[in-house]
MDTraj code that builds the backbone (N, CA, C; nanometers):
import mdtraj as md
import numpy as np

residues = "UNK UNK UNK UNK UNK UNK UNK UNK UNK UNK UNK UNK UNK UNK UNK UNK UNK UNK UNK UNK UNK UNK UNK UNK UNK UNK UNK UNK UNK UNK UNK UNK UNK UNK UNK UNK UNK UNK UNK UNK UNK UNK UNK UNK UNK UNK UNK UNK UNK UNK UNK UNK UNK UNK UNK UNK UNK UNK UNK UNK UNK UNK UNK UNK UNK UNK UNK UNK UNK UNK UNK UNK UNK UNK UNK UNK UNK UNK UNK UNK UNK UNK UNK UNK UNK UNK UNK UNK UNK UNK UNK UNK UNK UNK UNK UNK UNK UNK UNK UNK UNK UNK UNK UNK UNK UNK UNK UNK UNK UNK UNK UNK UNK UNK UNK UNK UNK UNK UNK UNK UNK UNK UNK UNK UNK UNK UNK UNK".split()
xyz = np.array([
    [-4.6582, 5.3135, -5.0099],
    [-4.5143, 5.3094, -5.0338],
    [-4.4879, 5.3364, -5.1819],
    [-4.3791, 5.4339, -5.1904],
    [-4.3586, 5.4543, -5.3405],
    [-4.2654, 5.3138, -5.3948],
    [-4.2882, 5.3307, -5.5169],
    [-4.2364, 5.2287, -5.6042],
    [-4.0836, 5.2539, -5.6236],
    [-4.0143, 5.3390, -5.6046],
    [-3.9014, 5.4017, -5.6574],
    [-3.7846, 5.3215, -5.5590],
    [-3.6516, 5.2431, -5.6088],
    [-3.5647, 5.1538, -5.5409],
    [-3.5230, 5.2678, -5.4318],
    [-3.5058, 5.1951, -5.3409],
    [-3.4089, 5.2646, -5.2101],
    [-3.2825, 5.2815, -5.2610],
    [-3.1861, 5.3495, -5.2356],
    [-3.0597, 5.3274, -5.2703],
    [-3.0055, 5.3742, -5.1262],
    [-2.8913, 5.2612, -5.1160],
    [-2.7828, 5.2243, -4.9899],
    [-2.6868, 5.1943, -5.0447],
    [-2.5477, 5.1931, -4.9153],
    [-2.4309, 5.1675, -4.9490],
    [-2.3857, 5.0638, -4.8802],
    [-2.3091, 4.9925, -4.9291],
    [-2.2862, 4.8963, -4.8417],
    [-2.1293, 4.8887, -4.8111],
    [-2.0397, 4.8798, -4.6978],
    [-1.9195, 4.8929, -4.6684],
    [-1.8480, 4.7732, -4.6107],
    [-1.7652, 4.7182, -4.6482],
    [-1.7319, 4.6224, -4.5461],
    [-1.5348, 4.6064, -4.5721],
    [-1.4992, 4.6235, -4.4974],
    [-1.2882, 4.6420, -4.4885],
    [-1.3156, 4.7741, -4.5916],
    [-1.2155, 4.7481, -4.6852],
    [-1.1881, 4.8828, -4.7929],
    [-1.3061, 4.8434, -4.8863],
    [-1.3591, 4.7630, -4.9081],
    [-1.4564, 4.7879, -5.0301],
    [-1.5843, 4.8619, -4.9804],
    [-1.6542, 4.9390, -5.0778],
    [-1.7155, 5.0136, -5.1021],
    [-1.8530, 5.0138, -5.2349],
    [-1.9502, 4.9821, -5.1801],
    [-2.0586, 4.9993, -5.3312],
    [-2.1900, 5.0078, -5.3019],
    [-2.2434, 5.0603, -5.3668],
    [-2.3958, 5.1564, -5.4386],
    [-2.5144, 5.0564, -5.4899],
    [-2.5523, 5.0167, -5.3998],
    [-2.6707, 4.9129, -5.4045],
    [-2.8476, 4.9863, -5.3827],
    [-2.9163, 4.9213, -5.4050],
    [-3.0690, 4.9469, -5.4473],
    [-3.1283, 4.8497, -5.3657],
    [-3.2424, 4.9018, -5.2498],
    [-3.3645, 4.8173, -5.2132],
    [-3.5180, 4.8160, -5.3063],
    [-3.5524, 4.7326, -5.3076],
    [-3.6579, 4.7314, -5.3858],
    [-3.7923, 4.7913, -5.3221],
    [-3.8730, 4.8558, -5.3527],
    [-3.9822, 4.9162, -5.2931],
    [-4.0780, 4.7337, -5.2377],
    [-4.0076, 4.6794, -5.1345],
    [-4.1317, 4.5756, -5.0678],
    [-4.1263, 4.6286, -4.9499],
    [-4.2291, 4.5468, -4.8374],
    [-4.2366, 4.5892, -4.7354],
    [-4.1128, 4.5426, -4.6321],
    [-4.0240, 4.4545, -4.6570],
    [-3.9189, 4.3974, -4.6031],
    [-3.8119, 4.4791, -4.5937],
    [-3.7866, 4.5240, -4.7442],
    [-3.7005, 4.5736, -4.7785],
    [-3.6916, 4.7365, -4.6892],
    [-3.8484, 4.7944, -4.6945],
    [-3.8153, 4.9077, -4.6968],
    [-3.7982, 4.9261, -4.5250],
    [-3.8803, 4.7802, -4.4380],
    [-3.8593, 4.7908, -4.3058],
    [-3.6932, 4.7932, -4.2703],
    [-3.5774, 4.7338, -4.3377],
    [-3.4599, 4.7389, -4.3516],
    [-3.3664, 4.8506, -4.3594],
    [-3.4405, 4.9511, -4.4594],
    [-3.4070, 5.0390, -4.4824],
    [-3.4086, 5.1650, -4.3946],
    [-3.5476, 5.1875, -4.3162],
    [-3.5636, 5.2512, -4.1977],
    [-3.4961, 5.2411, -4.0937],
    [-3.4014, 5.1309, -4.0801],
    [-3.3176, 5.0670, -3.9680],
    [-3.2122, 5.1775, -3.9658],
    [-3.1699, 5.1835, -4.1037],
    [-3.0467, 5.1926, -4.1038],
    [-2.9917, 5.3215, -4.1032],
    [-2.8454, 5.3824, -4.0323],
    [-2.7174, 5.3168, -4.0560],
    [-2.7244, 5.1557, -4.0022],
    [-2.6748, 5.0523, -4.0092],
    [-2.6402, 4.9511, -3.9417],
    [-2.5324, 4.8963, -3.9614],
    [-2.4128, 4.9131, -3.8496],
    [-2.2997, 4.8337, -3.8708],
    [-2.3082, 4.7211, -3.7734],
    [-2.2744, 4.5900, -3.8482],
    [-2.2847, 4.4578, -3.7891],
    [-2.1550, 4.3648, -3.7839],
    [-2.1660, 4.2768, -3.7077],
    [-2.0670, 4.1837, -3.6985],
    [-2.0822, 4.1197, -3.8620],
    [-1.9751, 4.0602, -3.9473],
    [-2.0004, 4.0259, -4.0904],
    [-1.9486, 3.8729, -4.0679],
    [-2.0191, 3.8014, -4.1495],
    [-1.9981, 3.6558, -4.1097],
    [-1.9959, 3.6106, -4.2981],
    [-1.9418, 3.5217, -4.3268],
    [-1.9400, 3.4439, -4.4026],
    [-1.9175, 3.3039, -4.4743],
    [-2.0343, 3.2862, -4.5724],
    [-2.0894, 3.1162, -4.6175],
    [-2.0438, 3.1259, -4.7758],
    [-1.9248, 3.0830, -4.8018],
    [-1.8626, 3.0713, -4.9271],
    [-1.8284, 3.2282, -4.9346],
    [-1.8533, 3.2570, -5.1029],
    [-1.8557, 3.3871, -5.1507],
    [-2.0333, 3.4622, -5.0786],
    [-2.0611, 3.4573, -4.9676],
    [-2.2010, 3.5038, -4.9415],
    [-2.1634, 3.5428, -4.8066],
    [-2.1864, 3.7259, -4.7713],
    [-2.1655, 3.7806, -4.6485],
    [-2.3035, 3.7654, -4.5768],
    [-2.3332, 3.7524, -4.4647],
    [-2.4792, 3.7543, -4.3763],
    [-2.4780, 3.8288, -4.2512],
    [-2.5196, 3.9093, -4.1931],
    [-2.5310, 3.9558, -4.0870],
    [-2.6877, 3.9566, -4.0351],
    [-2.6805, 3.9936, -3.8974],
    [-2.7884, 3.9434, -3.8152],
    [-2.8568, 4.1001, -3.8366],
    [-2.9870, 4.0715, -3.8063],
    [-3.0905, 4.2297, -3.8199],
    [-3.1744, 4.1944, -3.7648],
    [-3.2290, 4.1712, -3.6304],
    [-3.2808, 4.1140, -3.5883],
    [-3.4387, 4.2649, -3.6029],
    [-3.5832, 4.2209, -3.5122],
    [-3.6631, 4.3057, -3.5590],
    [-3.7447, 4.3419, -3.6532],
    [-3.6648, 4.2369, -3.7914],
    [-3.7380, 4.2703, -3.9117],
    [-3.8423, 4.1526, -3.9371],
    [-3.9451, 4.2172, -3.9877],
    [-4.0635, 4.1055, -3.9954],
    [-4.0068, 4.0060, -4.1628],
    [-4.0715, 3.9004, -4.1767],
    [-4.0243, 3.9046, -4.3262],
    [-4.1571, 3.8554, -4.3612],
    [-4.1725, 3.9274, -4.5295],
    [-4.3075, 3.9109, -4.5452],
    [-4.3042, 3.8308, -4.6586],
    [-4.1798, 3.7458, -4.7122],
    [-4.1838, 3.6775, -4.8203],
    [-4.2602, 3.7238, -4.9416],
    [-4.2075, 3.8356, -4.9656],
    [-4.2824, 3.8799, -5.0857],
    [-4.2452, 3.8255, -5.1876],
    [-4.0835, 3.8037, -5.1950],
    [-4.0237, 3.7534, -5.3032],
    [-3.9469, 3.5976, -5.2667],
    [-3.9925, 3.5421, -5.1676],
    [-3.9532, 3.4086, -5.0956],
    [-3.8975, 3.3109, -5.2296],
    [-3.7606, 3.2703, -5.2275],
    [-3.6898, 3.2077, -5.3275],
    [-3.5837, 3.1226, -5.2798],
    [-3.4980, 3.0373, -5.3738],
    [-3.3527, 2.9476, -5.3123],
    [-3.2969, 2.9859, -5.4373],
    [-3.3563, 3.0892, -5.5543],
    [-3.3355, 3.1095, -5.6387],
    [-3.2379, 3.2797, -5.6821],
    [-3.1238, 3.2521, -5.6386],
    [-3.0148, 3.3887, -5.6322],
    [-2.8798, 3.3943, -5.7546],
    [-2.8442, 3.5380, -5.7808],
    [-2.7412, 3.5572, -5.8214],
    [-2.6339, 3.6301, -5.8102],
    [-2.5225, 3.6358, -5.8231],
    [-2.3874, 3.7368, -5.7604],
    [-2.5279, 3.8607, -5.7706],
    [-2.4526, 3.9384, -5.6771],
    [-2.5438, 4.0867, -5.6426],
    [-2.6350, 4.1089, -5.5895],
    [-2.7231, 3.9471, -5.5866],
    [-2.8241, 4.0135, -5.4915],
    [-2.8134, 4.0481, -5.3302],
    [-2.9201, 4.0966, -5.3118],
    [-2.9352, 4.0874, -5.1516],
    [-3.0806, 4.0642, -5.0898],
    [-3.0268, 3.9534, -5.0029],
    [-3.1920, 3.8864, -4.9561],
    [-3.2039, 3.8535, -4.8158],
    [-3.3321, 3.8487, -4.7456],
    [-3.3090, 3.9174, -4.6020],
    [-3.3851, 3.7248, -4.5801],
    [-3.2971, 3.7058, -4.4669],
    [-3.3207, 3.4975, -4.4621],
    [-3.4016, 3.5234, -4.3179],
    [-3.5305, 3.4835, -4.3257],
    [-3.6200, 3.5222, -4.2089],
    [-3.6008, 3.4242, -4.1053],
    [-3.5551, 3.3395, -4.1103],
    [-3.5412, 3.2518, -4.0295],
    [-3.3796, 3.1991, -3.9381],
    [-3.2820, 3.3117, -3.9975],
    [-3.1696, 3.3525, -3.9373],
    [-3.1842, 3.5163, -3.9233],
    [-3.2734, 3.5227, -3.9313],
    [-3.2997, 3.6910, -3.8862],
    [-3.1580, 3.7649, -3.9763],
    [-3.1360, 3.7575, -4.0573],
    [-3.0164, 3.8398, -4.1564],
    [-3.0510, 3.8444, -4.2946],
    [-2.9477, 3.9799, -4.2747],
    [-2.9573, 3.9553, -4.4707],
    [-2.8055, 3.9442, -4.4855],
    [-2.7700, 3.8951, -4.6336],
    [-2.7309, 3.8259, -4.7161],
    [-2.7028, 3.9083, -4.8185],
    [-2.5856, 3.9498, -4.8706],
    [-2.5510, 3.9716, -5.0029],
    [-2.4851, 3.8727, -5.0798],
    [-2.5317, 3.8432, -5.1413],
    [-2.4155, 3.7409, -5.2389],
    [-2.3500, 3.7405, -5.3474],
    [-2.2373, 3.7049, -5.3309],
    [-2.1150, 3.7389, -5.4392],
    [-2.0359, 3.6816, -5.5530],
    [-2.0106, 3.5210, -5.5208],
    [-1.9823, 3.4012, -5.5781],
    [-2.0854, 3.3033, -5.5170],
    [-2.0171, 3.1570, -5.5560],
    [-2.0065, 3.0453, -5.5537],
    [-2.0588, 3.0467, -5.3512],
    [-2.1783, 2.9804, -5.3346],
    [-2.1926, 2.9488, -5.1936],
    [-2.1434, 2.7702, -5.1502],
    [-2.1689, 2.6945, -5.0262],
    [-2.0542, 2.5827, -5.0104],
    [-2.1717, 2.4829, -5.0498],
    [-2.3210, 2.5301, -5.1050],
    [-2.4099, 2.4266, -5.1544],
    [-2.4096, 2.4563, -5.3491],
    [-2.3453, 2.5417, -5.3801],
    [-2.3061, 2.6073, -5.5157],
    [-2.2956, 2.4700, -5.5848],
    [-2.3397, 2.4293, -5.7392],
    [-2.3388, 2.3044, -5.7722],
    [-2.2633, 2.3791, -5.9696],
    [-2.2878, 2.5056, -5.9393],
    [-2.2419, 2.5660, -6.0840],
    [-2.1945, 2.7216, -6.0416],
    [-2.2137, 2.8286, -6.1128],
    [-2.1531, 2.9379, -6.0985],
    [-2.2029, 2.9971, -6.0248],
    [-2.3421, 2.9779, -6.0056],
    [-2.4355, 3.1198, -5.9104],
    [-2.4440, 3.0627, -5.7709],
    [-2.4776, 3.1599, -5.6890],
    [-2.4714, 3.1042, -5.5068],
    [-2.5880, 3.0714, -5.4981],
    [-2.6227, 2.9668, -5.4324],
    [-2.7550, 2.9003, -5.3719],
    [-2.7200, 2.9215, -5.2009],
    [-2.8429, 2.9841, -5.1520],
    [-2.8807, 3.0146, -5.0447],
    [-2.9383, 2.8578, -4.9480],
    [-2.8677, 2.8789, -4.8139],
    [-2.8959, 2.7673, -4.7603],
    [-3.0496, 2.7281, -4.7032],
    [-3.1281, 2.8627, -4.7341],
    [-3.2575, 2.8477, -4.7097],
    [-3.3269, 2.9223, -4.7912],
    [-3.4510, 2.9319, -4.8236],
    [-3.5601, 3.0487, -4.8778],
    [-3.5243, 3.1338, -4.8057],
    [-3.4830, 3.2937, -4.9080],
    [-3.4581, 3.4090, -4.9089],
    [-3.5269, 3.4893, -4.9570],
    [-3.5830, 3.6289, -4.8955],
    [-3.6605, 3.7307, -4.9172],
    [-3.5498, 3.8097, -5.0017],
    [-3.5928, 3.8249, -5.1559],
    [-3.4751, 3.9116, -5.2205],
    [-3.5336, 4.0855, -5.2325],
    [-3.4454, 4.1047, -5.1526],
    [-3.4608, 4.2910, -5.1166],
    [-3.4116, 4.3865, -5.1750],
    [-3.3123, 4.3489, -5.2878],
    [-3.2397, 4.4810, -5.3480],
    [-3.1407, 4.3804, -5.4731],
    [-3.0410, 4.4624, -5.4685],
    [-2.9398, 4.4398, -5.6220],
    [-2.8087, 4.5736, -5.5619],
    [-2.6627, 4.4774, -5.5539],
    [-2.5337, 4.5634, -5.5959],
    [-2.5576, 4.6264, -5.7320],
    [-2.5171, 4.7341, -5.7223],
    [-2.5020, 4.8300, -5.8830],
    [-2.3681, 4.7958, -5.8656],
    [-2.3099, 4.7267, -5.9583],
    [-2.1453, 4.7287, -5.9887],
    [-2.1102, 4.5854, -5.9793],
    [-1.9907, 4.5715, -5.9665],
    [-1.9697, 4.4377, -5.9238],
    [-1.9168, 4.4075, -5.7916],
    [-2.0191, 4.2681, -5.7695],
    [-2.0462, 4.2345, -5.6388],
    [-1.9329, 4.1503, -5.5696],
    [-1.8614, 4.0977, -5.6556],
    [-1.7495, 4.0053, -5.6784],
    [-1.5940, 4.0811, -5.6263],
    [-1.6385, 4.2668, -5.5973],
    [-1.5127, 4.2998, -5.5255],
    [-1.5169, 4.2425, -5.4064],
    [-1.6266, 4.2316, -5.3469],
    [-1.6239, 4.2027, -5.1771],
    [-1.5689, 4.0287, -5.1796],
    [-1.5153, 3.9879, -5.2123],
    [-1.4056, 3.9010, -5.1958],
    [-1.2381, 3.9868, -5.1283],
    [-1.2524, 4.1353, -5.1782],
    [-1.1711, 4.1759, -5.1366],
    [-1.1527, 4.2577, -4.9453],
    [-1.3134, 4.2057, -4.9036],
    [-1.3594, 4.2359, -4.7914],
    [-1.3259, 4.1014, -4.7346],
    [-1.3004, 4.0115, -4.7563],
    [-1.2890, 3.8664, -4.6733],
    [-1.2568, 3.8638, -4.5712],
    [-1.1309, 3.9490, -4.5010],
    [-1.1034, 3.9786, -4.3861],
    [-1.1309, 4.0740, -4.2749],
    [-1.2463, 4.1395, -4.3267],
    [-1.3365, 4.2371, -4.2195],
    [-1.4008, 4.1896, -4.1601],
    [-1.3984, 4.2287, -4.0655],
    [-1.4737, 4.2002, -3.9612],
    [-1.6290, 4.2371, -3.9138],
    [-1.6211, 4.3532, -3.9835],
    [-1.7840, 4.4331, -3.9660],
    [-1.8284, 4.4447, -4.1279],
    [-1.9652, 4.5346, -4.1136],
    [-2.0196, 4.4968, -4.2533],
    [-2.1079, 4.6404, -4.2344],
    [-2.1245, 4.7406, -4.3048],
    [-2.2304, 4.8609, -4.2651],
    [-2.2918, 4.9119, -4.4159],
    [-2.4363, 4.8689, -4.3555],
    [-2.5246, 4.9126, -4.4745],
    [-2.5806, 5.0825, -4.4113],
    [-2.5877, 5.1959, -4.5340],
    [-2.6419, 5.2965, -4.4591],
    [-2.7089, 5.3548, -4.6563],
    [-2.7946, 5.4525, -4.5476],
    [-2.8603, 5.5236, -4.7131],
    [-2.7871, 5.6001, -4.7663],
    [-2.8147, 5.6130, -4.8906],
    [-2.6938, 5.7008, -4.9783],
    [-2.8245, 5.8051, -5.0522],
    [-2.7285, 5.9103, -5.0980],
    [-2.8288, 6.0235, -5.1385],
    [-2.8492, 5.9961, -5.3230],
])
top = md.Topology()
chain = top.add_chain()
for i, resn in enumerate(residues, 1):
    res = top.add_residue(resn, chain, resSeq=i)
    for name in ("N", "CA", "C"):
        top.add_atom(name, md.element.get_by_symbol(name[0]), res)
traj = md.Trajectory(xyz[None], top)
């Protein structure tokens, strides 16, 4: 596997942004999936959808996150972007309700998708 980030988009209502998978094996099994549009669910400022299929290999296994990332939670079979403040949040950054496989990084700010709150779906696909 090359080392070089994946780059995807991620869509959800009107917002729109240019995110990066990291060359792991999680990540890049994620990436092969996709287009994937999913039902979009959300835990504070933190969107999650289900992906079921994907192995997780805890490469980067953490409770340790910040606005932008994105981390695939093996044990709810989803990944996770996160944006703000989650409902276990004790200061500014989101804490994940379990150990998270962190798979990528929003390029931009992650903090528009507050303006997605009311969508319903969520679609990650590759970008050129």
């Amino acid at each position: 596997m090359s080392d070089a980030m994946l780059p995807i988009r991620i869509a959800a209502g009107a917002v729109t942004l240019d995110a990066e998978l990291k060359p792991t094996r999680t990540a890049k099994a994620i990436y092969d999936l996709l287009p994937i549009e999913a039902d979009k669910h959300a835990w504070g400022d933190e969107f999650y959808f289900k992906i079921p299929f994907i192995k997780d290999h805890r490469e980067t296994a953490t409770l340790k996150v910040a606005v932008g990332d994105i981390a695939y939670w093996g044990n709810g079979q989803a990944v996770a972007v996160f944006f703000g403040r989650t409902p276990i949040s004790t200061g500014p950054d989101p804490v994940p309700a379990d150990r998270v496989n962190l798979v990528g990084r929003v390029m931009g700010d992650a903090t528009s998708l507050r303006n997605a709150v009311g969508a319903t779906k969520i679609r990650l696909e590759k970008a050129s």
